[in-house]
C-alpha positions in Angstrom: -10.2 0.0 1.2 -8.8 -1.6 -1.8 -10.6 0.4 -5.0 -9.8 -0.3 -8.8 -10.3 2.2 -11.6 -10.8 1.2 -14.9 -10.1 3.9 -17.6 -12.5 2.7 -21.2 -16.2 1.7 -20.7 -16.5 -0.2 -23.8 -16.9 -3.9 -24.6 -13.5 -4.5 -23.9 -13.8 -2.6 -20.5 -17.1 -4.5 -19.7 -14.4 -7.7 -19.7 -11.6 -6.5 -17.4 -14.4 -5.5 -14.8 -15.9 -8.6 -14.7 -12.4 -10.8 -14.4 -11.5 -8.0 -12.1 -14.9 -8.9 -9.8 -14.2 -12.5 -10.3 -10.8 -12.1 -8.7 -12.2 -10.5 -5.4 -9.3 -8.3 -5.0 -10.7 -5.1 -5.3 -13.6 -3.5 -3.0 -15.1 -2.0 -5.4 -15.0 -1.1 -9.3 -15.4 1.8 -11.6 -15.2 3.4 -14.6 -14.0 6.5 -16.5 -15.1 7.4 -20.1 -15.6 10.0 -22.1 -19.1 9.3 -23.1 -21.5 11.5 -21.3 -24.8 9.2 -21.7 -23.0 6.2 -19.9 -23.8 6.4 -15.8 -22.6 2.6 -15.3 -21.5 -0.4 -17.4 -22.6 -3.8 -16.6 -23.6 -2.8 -12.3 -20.0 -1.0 -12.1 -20.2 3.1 -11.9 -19.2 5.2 -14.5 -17.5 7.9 -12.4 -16.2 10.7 -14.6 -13.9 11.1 -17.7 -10.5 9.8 -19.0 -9.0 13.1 -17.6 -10.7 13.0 -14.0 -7.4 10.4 -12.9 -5.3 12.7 -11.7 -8.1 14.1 -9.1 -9.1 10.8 -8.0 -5.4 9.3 -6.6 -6.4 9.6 -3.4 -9.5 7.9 -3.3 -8.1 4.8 -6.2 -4.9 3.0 -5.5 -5.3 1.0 -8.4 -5.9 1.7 -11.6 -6.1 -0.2 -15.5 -6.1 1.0 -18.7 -9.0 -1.1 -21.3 -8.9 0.7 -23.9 -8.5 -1.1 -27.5 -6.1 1.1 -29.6 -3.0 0.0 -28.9 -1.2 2.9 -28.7 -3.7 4.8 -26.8 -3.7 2.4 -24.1 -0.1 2.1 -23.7 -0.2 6.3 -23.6 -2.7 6.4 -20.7 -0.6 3.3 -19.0 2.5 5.7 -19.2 0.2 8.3 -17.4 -1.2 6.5 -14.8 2.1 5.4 -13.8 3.6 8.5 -13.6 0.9 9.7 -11.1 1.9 7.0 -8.8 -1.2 4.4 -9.5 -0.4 0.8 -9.1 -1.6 -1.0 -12.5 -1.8 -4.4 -11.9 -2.2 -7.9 -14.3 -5.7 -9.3 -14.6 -5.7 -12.4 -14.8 -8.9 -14.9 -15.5 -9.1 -18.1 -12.9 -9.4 -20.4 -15.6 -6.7 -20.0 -17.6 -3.7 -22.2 -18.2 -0.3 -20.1 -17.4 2.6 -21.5 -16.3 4.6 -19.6 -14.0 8.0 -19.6 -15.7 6.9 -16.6 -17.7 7.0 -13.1 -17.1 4.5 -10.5 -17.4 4.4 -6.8 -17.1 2.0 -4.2 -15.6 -1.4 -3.7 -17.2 -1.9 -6.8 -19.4 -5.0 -9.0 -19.1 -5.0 -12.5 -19.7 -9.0 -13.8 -20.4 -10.9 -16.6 -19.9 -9.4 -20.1 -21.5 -5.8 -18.4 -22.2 -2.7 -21.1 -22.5 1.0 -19.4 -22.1 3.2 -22.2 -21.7 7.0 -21.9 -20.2 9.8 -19.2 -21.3 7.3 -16.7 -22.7 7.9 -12.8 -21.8 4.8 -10.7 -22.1 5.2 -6.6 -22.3 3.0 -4.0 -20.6 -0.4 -3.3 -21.4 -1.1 -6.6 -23.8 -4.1 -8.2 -24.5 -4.3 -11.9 -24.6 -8.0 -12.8 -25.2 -10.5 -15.3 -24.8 -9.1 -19.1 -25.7 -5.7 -17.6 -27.9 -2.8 -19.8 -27.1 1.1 -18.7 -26.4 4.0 -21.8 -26.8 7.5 -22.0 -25.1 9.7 -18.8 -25.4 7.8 -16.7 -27.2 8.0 -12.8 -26.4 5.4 -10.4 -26.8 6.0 -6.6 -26.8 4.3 -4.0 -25.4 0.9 -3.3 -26.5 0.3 -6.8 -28.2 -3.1 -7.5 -28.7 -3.7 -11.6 -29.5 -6.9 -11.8 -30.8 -9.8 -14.7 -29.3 -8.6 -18.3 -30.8 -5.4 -16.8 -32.5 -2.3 -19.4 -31.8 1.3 -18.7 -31.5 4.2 -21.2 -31.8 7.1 -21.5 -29.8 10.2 -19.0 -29.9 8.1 -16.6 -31.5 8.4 -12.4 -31.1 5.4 -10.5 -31.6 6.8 -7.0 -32.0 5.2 -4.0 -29.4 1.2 -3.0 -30.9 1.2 -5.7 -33.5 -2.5 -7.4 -33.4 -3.2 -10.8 -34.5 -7.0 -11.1 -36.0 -9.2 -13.5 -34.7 -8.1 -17.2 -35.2 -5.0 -16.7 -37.0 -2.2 -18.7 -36.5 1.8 -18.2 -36.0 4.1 -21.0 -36.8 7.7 -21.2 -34.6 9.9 -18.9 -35.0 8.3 -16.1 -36.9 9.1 -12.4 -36.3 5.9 -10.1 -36.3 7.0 -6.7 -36.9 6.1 -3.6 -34.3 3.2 -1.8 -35.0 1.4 -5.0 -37.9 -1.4 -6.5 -38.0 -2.2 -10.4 -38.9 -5.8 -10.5 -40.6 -8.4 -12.7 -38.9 -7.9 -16.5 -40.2 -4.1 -15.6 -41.6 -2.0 -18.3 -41.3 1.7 -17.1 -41.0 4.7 -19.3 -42.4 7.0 -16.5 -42.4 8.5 -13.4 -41.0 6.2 -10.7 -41.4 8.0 -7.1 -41.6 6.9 -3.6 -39.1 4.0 -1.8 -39.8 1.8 -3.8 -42.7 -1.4 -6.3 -43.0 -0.7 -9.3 -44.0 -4.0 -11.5 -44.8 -4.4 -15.2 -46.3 -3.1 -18.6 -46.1 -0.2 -18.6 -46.3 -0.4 -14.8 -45.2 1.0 -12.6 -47.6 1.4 -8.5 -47.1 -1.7 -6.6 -48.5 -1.1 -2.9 -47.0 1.2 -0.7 -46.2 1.0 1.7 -43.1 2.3 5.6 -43.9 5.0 5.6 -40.8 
């Protein structure tokens, strides 16, 4: 029997089950979270909490990390694969990827995606619903592309940076690990680690404390 585990309950979590229930891969479906009131999301089981992994190995082969935080989802990736899990790509049906790209272990690709040809994407990323990826473009690990955000071609996305909903990247623009690109921003130029930038054109308004 072919069983998937899906570590976060939460709207994001509520997504990957039901692209991972679309795929038919998996026998069945469930959940771990931390939030004692929740018994099952969306028909799926909530089974026990974040921590209960390790005692479940033998009963899961499979296991994916949806949690939103970036770094908090590439920490419990990095845990699951050290107890011997396989974390696979979810992938939406109807989505537009070519297949001259690569893609890592726990990254989910939603409904009305578009990666076109050259682009590398890192572990444990988010592409959401309708964003758009052009030619040779890489993404780092952790990258979270917001719904409707567009990226040009020979783009890098450094690892946890988050582009808002709807924003837009022109070619060849450097995101910087760890930034974030404010919903609607539109980015003409390289945008350094660890700030927000915000506007059109997008121009830095904070400053993270590294």
């Amino acid at each position: 029997m072919s069983r998937l585990l899906i570590l976060g309950a939460g709207g994001h979590g509520k997504v990957v089950a039901d692209i991972a229930n679309i795929l038919e891969q998996w026998d069945s479906i469930s959940f771990l979270d931390d939030r004692k009131e929740l018994k099952e999301v969306i028909g799926f089981p909530v089974i026990g909490k974040l921590m209960d992994y390790k005692t479940l190995k033998n009963d899961f082969k499979y296991a994916f990390v949806a949690i939103g935080n970036s770094t908090l989802r590439l920490n419990w990736l990095e845990r699951l694969h050290k107890e011997g899990f396989i974390i696979p790509t979810i992938i939406h049906p109807q989505r537009i990827v070519t297949k001259f790209i690569g893609i890592e272990y726990g990254t989910v690709i939603m409904a009305g995606v578009v990666v076109n040809a050259g682009t590398s994407i890192g572990r444990g990323c988010i592409l959401n619903t309708s964003c758009s990826i052009d030619h040779d473009c890489k993404l780092g690990d952790g990258v979270h592309i917001s719904p409707g955000a567009h990226i040009g071609g020979t783009a890098i996305i450094g690892s946890r940076a988050w582009l808002g909903i709807g924003s837009s990247i022109v070619n060849n623009i450097i995101i910087g690990n760890n930034s974030i690109v404010a919903a609607g921003a539109t980015v003409i130029k390289n945008v350094p680690e660890n700030v927000t930038v915000a506007g059109v054109p997008a121009e830095i308004i904070k400053t993270k404390n590294k």
